[in-house]
N, C-alpha and C positions, 0 to 999 in steps of 0.2 A: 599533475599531482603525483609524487612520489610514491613511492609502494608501503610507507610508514605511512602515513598521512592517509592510504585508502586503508592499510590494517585497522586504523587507529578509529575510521568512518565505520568501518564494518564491524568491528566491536561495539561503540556506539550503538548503533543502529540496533542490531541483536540483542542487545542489554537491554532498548527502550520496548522492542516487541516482546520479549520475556517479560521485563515485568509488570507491563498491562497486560499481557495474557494472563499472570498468576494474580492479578487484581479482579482481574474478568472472571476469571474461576470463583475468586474466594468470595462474588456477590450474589445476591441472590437469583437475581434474574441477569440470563448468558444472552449477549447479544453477539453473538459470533455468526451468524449469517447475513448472506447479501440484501436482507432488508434493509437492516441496522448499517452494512457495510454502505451501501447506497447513498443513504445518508451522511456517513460520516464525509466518505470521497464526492459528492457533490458541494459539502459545505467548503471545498479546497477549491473546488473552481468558482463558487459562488462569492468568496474571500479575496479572492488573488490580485484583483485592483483594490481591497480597501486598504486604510493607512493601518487597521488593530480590527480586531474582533469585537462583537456584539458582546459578548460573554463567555465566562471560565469554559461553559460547555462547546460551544463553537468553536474555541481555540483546542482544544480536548481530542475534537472529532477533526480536524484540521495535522493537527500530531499525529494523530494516530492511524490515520489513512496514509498523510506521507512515510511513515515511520514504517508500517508494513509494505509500501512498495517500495521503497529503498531498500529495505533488507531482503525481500524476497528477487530484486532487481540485481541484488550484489548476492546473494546466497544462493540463488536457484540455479541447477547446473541445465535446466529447462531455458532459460530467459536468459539472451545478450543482447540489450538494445545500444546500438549502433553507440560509436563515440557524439558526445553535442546533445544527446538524451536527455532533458530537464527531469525532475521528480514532476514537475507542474504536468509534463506530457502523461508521463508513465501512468497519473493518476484518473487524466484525460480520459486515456486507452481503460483504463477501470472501469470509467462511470459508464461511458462508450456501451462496453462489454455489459452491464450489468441491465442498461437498459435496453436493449439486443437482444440480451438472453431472460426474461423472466421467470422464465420456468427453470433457471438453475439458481433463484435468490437463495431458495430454501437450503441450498451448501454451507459449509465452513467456508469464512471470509478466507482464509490463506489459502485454500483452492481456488476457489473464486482469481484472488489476485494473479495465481500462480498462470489459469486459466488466459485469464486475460493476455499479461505481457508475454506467456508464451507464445501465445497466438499472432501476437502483435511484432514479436522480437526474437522468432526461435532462433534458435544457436545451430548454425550446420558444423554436422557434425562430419567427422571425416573420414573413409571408412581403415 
C-alpha cells in the first residue's frame, strides 16, 4: 500500500470516528463505554462468517467498532501492531480485553480500545 493510499485510509477512518462521535454526543443517551463498546465489537466477531447483517443496527455496531480500531490502530502513537494485522484481529484483541477486564467497562470506549491494542501491540520505543 502506498503512503497515499494509507493517507487517504487514515483520513477516512478519522472522519467516520468524528462523526459518529459528534452523532453520539448530539443523542440523548451516551453509549461511550465498554458495555455498550462490548457489544458493538462482539457483533464484528459474531458477523465475520455471515454473507450481510441481521439489520441497520448490527451493521452500525459492526462500522463502528472497526472504524474505532482502525483509527486508533493508525492514529495512536501507543499501538503498532505488527505488518499482516487484520482489523478482524485488532477487534479480536478488544473483545479479548473487555471480557478480561470487567471492572474497566465503565471507561470511555477509545481508552478502552486504546488499552487493549496497546497492550497487545506496543510500539518499542527507542531510546
Amino acid at each position: 500500500m502506498n503512503s497515499l493510499s494509507t493517507a487517504k485510509n487514515y483520513f477516512l477512518v478519522l472522519t467516520f470516528v468524528f462523526l459518529t462521535s459528534s452523532v453520539a454526543m448530539e443523542s440523548e443517551e451516551h453509549y461511550q463505554d465498554g458495555n455498550h463498546l462490548l457489544m458493538q465489537c462482539q457483533a464484528v466477531v459474531d458477523t465475520a462468517d455471515k454473507p450481510n447483517w441481521r439489520d441497520v443496527h448490527e451493521a452500525w455496531n459492526v462500522g463502528f467498532c472497526l472504524g474505532l480500531a482502525q483509527g486508533i490502530s493508525y492514529g495512536s502513537p501507543l499501538v503498532c501492531p505488527p505488518a499482516g494485522v487484520t482489523n478482524g484481529q485488532s477487534v479480536r484483541v478488544v473483545v479479548k480485553f473487555l471480557n478480561d477486564n470487567p471492572e474497566k467497562l465503565n471507561l470511555d470506549e477509545d481508552e478502552l480500545v486504546t488499552l487493549a491494542l496497546s497492550k497487545a501491540f506496543p510500539c518499542k520505543h527507542t531510546p
